[in-house]
MARVEXTI-694666 format. One record per residue (C-alpha): residue in three letters; x, y, z. Coordinates in pm, whole numbers, padded with zeros to 5 digits, always signed. Layout:
% MARVEXTI-694666
alaXYZ
...
This chain:
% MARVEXTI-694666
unk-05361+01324+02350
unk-05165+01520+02632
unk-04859+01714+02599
unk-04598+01672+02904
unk-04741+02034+03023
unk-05112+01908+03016
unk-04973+01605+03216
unk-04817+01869+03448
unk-05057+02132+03496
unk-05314+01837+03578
unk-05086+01742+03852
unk-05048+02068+03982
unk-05426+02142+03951
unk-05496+01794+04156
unk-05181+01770+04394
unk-05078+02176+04429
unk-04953+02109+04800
unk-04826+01823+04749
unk-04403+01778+04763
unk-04299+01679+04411
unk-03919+01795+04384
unk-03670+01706+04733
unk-03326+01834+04705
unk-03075+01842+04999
unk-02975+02155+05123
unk-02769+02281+05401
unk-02770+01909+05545
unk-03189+01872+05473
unk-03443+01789+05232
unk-03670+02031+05148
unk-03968+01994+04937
unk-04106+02225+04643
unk-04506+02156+04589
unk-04600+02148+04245
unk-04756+02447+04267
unk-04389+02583+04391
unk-04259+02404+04091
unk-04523+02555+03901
unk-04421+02908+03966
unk-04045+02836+03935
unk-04104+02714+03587
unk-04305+02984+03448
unk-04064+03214+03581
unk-03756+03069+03361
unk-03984+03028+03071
unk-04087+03370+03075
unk-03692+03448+03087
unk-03661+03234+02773
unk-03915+03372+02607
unk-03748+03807+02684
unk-03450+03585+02505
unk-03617+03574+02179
unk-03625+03198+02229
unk-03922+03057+02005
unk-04104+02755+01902
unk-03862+02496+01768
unk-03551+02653+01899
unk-03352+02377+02059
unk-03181+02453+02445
unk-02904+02194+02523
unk-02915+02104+02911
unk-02573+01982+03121
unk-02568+01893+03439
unk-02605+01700+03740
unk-02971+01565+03871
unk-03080+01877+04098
unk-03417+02021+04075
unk-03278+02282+03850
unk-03301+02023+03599
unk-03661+01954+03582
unk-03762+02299+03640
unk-03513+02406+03340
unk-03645+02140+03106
unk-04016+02222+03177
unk-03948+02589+03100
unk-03754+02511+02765
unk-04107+02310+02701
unk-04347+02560+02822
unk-04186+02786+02541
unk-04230+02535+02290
unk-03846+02508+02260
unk-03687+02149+02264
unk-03444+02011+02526
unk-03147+01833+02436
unk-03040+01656+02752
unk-02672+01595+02761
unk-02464+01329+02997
unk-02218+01482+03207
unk-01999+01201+03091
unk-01938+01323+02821
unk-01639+01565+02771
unk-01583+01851+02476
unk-01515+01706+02201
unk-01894+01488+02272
unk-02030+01783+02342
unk-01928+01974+02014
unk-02051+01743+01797
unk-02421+01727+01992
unk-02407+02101+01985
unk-02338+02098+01655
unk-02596+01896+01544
unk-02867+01940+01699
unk-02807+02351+01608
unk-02841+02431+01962
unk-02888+02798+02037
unk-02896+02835+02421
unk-02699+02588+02621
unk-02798+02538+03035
unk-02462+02447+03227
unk-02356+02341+03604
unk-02065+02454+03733
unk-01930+02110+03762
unk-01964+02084+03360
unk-01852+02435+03293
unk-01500+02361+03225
unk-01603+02120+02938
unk-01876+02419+02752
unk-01601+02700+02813
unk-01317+02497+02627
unk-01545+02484+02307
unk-01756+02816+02297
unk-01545+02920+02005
unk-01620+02642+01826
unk-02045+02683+01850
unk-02124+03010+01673
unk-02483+02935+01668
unk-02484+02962+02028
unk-02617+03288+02154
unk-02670+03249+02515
unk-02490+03024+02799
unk-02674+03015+03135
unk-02496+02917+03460
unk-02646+02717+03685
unk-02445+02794+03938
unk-02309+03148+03999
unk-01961+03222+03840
unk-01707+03556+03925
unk-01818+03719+03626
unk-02027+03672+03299
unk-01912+03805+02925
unk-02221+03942+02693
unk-02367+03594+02597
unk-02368+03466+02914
unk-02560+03473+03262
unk-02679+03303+03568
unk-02983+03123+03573
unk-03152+03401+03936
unk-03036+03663+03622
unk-03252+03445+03357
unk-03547+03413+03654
unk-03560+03821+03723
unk-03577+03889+03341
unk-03890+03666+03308
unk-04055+03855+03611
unk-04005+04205+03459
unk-04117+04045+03161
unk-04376+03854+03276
unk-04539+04187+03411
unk-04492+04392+03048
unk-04643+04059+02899
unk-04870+03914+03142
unk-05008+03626+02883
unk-04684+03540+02729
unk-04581+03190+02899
unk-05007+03089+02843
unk-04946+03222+02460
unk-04645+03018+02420
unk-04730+02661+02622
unk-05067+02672+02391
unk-04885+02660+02084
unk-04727+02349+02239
unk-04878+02044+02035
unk-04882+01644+02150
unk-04678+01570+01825
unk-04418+01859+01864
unk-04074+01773+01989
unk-03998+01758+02305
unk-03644+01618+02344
unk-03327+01510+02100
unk-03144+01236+02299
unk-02820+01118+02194
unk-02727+00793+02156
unk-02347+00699+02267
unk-02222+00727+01926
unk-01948+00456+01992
unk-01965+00311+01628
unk-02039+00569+01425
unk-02144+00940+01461
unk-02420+00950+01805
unk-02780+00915+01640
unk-03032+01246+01772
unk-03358+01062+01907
unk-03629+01290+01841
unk-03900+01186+02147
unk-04249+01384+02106
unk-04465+01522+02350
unk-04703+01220+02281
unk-04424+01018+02308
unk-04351+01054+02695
unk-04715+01091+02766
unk-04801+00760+02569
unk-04504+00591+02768
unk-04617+00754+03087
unk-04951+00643+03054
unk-04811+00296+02924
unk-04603+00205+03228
unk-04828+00281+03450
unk-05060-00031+03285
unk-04715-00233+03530
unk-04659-00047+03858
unk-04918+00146+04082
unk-04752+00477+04214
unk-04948+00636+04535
unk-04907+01025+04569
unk-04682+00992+04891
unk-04461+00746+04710
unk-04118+00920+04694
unk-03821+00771+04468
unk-03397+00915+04445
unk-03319+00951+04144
unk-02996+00793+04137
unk-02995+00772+03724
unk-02906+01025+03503
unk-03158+01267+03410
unk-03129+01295+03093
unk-03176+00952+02965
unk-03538+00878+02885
unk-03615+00578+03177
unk-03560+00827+03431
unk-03778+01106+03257
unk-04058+00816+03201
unk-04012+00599+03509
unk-03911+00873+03725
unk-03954+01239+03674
unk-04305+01183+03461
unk-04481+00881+03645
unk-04452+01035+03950
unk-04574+01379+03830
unk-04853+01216+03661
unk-04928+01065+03996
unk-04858+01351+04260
unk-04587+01125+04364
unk-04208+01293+04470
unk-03899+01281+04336
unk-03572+01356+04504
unk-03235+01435+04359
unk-02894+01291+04502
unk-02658+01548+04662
unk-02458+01639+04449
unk-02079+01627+04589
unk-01766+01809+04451
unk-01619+01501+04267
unk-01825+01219+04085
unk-01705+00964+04331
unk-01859+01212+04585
unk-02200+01225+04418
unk-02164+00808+04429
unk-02078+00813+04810
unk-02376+01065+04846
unk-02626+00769+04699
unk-02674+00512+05006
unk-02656+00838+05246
unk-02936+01006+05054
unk-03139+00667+05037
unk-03146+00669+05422
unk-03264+00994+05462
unk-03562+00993+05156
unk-03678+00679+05265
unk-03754+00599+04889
unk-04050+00366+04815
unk-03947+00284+04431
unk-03572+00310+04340
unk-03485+00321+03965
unk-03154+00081+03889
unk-02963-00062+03646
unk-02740-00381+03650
unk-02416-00198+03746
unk-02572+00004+04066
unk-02787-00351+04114
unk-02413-00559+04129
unk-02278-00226+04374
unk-02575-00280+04602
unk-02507-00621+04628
unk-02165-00637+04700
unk-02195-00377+04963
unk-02467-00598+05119
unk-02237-00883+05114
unk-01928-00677+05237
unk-02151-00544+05546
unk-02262-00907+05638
unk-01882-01040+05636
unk-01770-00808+05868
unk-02019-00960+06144
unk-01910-01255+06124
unk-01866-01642+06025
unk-02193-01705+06209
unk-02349-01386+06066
unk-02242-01478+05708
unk-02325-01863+05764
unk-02669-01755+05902
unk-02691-01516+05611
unk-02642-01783+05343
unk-02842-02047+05465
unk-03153-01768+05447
unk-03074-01712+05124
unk-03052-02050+05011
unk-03412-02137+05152
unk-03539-01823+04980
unk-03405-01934+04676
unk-03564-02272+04702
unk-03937-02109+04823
unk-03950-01823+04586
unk-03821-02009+04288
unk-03928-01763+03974
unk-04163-01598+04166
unk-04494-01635+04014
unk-04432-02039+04140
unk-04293-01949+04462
unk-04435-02148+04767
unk-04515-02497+04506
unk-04403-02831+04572
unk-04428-02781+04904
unk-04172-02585+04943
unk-04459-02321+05146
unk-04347-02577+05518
unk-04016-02284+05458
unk-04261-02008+05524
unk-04222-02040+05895
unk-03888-02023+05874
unk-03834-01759+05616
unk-04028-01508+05863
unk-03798-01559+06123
unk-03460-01474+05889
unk-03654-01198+05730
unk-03734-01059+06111
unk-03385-01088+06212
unk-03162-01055+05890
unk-03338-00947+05580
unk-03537-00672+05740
unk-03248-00451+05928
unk-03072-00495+05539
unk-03371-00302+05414
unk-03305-00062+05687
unk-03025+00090+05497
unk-03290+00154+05193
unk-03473+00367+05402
unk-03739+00087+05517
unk-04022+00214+05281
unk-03873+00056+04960
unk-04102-00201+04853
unk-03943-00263+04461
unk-03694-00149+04256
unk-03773-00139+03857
unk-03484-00283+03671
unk-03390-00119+03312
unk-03086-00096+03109
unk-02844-00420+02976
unk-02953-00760+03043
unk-03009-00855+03464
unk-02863-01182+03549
unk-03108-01433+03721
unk-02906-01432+04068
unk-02894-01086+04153
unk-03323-01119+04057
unk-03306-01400+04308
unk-03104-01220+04552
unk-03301-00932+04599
unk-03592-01082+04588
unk-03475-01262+04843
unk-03449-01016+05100
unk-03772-00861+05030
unk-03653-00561+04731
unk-03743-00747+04483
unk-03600-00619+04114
unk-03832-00611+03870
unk-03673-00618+03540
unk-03822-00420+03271
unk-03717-00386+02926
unk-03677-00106+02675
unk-03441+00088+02456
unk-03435+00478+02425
unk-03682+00488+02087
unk-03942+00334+02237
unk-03900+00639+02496
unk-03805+00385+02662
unk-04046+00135+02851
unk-04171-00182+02635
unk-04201-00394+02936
unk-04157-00514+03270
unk-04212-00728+03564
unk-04443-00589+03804
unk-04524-00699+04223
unk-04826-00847+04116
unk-04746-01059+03839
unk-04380-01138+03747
unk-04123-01422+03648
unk-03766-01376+03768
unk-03513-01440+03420
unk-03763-01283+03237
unk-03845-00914+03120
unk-04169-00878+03201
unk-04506-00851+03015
unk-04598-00575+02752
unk-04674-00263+02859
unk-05046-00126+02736
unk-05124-00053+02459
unk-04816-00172+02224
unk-04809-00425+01932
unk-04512-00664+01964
unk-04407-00906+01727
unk-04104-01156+01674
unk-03976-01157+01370
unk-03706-01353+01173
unk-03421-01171+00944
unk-03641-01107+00640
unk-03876-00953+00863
unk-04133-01220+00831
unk-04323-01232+01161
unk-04202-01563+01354
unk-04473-01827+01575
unk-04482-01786+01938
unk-04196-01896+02157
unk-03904-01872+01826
unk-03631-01656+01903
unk-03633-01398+01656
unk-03579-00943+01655
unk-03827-00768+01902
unk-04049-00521+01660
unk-04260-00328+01834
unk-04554-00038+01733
unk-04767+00200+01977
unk-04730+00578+02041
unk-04423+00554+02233
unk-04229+00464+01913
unk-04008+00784+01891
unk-04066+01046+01566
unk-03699+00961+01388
unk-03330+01017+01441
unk-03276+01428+01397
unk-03130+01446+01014
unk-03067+01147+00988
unk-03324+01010+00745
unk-03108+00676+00631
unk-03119+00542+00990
unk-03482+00634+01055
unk-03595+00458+00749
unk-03361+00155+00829
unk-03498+00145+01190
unk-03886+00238+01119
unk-04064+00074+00877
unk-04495+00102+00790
unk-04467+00254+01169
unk-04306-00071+01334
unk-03985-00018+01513
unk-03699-00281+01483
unk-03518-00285+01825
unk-03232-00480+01714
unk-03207-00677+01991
unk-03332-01065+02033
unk-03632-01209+02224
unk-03926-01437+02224
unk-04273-01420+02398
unk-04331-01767+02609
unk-04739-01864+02631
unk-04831-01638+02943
unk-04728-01297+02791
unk-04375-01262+02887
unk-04102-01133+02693
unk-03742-01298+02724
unk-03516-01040+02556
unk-03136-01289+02473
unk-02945-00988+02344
unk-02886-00831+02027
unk-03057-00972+01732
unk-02697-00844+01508
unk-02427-00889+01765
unk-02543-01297+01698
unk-02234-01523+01737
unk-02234-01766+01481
unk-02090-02136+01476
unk-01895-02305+01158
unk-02222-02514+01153
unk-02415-02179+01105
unk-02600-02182+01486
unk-02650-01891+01597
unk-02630-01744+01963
unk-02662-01463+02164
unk-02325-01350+02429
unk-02467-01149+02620
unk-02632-01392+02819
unk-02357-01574+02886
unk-02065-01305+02927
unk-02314-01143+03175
unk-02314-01518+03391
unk-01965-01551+03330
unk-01891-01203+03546
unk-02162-01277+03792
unk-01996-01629+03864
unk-01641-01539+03876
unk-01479-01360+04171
unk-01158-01368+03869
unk-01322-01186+03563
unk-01414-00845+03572
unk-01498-00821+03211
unk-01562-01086+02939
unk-01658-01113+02532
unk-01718-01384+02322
unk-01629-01397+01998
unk-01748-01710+01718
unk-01784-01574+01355
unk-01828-01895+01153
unk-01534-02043+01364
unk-01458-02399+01456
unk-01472-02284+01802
unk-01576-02010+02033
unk-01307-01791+02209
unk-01313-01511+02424
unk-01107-01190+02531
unk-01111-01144+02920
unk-01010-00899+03183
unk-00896-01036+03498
unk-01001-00942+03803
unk-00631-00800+03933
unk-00742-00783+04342
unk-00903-01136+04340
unk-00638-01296+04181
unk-00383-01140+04389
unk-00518-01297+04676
unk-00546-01633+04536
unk-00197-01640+04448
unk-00115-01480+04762
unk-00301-01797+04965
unk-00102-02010+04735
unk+00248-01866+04843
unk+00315-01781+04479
unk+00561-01467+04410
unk+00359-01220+04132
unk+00663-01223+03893
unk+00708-01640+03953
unk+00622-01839+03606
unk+00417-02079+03867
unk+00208-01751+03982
unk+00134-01649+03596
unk+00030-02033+03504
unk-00190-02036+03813
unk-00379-01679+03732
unk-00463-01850+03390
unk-00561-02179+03542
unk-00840-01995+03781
unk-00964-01811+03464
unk-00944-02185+03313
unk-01113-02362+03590
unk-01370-02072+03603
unk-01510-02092+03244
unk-01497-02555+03343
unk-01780-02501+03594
unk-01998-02399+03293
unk-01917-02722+03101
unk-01956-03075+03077
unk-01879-03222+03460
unk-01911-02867+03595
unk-02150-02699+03867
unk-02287-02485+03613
unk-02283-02800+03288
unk-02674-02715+03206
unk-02638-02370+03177
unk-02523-02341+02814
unk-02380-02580+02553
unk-02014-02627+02571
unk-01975-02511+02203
unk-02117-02163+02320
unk-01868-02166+02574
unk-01459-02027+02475
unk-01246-02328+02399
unk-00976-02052+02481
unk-00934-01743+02563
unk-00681-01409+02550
unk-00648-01214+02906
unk-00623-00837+02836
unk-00424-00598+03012
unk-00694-00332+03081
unk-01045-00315+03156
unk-01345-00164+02943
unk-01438+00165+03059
unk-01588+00452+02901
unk-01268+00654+02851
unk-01120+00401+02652
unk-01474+00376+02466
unk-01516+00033+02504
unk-01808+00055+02683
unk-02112+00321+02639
unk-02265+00597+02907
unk-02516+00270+03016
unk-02207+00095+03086
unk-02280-00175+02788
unk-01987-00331+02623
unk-01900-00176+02244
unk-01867-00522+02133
unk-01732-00376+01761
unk-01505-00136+01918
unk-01344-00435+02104
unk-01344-00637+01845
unk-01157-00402+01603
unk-00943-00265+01874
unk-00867-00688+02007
unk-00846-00805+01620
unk-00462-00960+01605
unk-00538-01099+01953
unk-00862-01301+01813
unk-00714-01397+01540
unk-00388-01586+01732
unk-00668-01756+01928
unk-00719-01974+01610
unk-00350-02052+01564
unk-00218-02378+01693
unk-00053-02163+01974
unk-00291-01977+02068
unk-00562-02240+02109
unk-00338-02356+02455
unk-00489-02100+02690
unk-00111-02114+02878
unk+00019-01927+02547
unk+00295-01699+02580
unk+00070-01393+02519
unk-00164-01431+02779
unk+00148-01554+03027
unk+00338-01186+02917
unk+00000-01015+02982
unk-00049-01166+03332
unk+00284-01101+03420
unk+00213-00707+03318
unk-00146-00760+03566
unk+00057-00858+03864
unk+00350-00671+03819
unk+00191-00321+03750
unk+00183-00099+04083
């Protein structure tokens, strides 16, 4: 069994020239080898160690992806300290209670986060030391500046000579490595405790699904501190002599975002990391670029897509039924359309892997389209996080993949009885990647760990050629008068990818006669339409017709619709209520992966549900949702 610093010293024993860490600077990339990396490491875990900081001791790290980063969380390792990776989402009063909890002693800060640590200090007695990533005008007693940090561990490293090899050796497989916070939107955030073992075992794991050259370079355009980039990014590639590269990191977030297609270009990425929001961003810029060649252009555009859709079906069947007499044809758009689109990925990038909330079908089928294809994996961040994924070699678009090697999966029903193949049922899972516990928090380790298997919570089934199908979660379950029970996700997530008029969408059926759901309009689009129509915003007729395209969106999904075999119409609202603002993360309403808090809604929604089961409210032209539109359209 390997540690993460066996795993890296290996690499840097086998690959010392090679790049492993790009980061822009002065208008470049430059590389650091791993042997580079090496050195930089050992350095700020020697400054640790002239700290006093010891084995256990836990170092909180926030801040943007930079190479800082990695080289900060290796040397908190290399000490046999544990890292407690923090979002930069999250603002002080998140970041007090993770502090708190986790009993933190050293906290590693950006300047861009600063503001949020500084407001709070007080607060964190346990805290000896702060140190700045970034250089500040001046520095009180407990804190300094991470060159500061780097020039103690040289003086130190010459007094003590053996001190970072004493240290890393005391460094177990089974000793902690990180405590990862979960959002914390329902209750107090949960502290994942992930091993050493744990992200070796995962490491090792994932790459049973994707093959990773050593001059395969990825951006990291995740976060770093959530566990599918450490696995799928900053480990696999280490493990592999592979390179990662951070984003640029600008002076405002939307900066940073602005930074990502720019820095693609110029790293020329062969792997890319994404979740469904960046997926849906990629996309629409795609689609934005091809509009503004054209009617032809977009025509042309749509008609290759179309006939890709119709050869590549699911992928693994792609080419039957004779639909291979397209192949001609398909070379031809992919020469003069499809290729210069992956120009602006760099050229090199052959796949993306796919992680985070459920990936709807089309935007599999549209990048696999045009030659990215999206593999969608699945996994959740105590598993550390990979369970499984679609790979280039062997895949089937809807689905999330097969099982990553070796893990025990089964399905099992809601008395934990284990459930025949193909039944929907929970996903419970058991291999070394199943994280130690939650950190103090024996209740919810023992409700979510039991005899070693891991209950995910979430819904799937495993058809008969090993691939899992993951519906949602197993306890957000919508369930009919008649007792049926369904998942939403799967639906909501259509819903938005269908509609050009919702921007957000949530069922709700708790033993209900009928299903309803609350809704956020897409403002912009509906504008427009009403605009087209000649309709003033503040007209009755304009509010009537914003709730009839809502209306007439949710029809193409049921009987006599477009989209009538998608779902059952009894899964489908009967009505719905149109809220005035979106979900976002500031209003909590949805979490740092950008998934919906469905109970937060709820609770926050609950007098609007409930009038959906009135006489009134059942009339989707009620006088609520005609008041709320009128707020939409009238709001500068």
């Amino acid at each position: 069994m390997k540690t993460i610093i066996d795993l890296f010293e290996e690499s840097v024993s086998t690959y010392s020239g090679n790049p492993y860490i790009w980061e822009k600077e002065n208008d470049k990339f430059i590389p650091t080898t791993y042997k580079e990396t090496y050195n930089d490491v050992t350095l700020i875990a020697a400054g640790l160690l002239s700290l006093g900081v010891k084995h256990g001791d836990k170092a909180a790290l926030l801040s943007e992806g930079r190479k800082l980063w990695v080289e900060t969380e290796l040397g908190i390792l290399y000490t046999g300290a544990i890292n407690v990776p923090l979002s930069i989402k999250l603002e002080s009063q998140d970041l007090l209670f993770r502090l708190e909890h986790s009993e933190t002693t050293i906290v590693f800060v950006s300047g861009g986060q600063s503001a949020k640590v500084d407001r709070i200090k007080e607060q964190l007695p346990k805290v000896k030391k702060y140190v700045y990533l970034d250089p500040k005008a001046s520095y009180n007693d407990n804190e300094l500046y991470i060159n500061q940090l780097i020039e103690l561990g040289k003086t130190f490293l010459e007094a003590h000579p053996n001190c970072v090899n004493e240290a890393k050796q005391q460094v177990k497989p089974n000793d902690f490595a990180n405590i990862s916070y979960t959002s914390g939107t329902t209750a107090d955030p949960k502290g994942i405790i992930l091993t050493h073992r744990n992200y070796t075992a995962n490491v090792e794991q994932a790459l049973t699904l994707m093959h990773i050259p050593p001059y395969y370079r990825t951006l990291l355009i995740l976060p770093l501190d959530h566990c599918f980039a450490h696995v799928a990014g900053i480990y696999s590639f280490m493990a592999k002599g592979a390179s990662i590269a951070t984003v640029q990191v600008g002076r405002t977030p939307m900066e940073t975002l602005k930074n990502i297609p720019i820095n693609i270009k110029e790293i020329k990425p062969h792997l890319l990391l994404s979740v469904p929001a960046l997926a849906k961003n990629f996309k629409k810029n795609i689609e934005t670029a091809i509009k503004a060649k054209g009617k032809f252009t977009e025509s042309l555009f749509n008609n290759a897509l179309a006939l890709s859709y119709r050869y590549n079906k699911e992928g693994y069947n792609k080419g039957k039924n004779f639909t291979f007499i397209y192949k001609p044809l398909l070379k031809l758009y992919d020469k003069i359309l499809f290729s210069k689109i992956r120009e602006n990925f760099g050229g090199n990038l052959e796949f993306f892997i796919g992680g985070g909330a459920l990936l709807d079908i089309e935007l599999q089928r549209f990048f696999y389209a045009i030659g990215i294809p999206m593999m969608q994996g699945y996994g959740l961040s105590e598993a550390t996080p990979i369970i499984s994924s679609n790979a280039v070699t062997r895949h089937k678009l809807g689905s999330s993949g097969y099982l990553v090697k070796p893990l025990d999966l089964k399905i099992c029903d809601e008395n934990g009885n284990e459930l025949p193949l193909g039944q929907k049922g929970e996903i419970v899972i058991r291999g070394e990647n199943v994280m130690f516990g939650y950190w103090r928090n024996e209740k919810a380790t023992e409700e979510t760990i039991k005899n070693g298997w891991l209950h995910t919570g979430d819904m799937g089934y495993m058809d008969s050629d090993g691939f899992l199908y993951v519906l949602g979660r197993f306890k957000s379950l919508l369930i009919g008068s008649d007792g049926e029970k369904y998942s939403p996700e799967g639906i909501e997530e259509t819903l938005i990818q269908h509609s050009k008029y919702i921007d957000h969408v949530l069922l709700h059926n708790n033993q209900s006669p009928y299903t309803t759901a609350l809704i956020v309009p897409s403002k912009e689009a509906i504008k427009r339409a009403l605009a087209e129509k000649q309709l003033q915003a503040h007209s009755p007729e304009a509010h009537e017709e914003a709730i009839r395209l809502i209306q007439n969106e949710i029809a193409r999904f049921k009987t006599g619709g477009e989209h009538q075999d998608m779902f059952p119409d009894r899964w489908l609202p009967a009505t719905f209520a149109i809220l005035p603002d979106g979900f976002t993360e500031q209003n909590g309403f949805v979490n740092s992966t950008m998934k919906v808090v469905r109970g937060k809604v709820e609770k926050h929604y609950e007098d609007r549900i409930q009038y959906l089961y009135t006489p009134e409210g059942k009339n989707t032209f009620n006088g609520m949702n005609k008041d709320t539109v009128k707020e939409i359209l009238t709001r500068s």
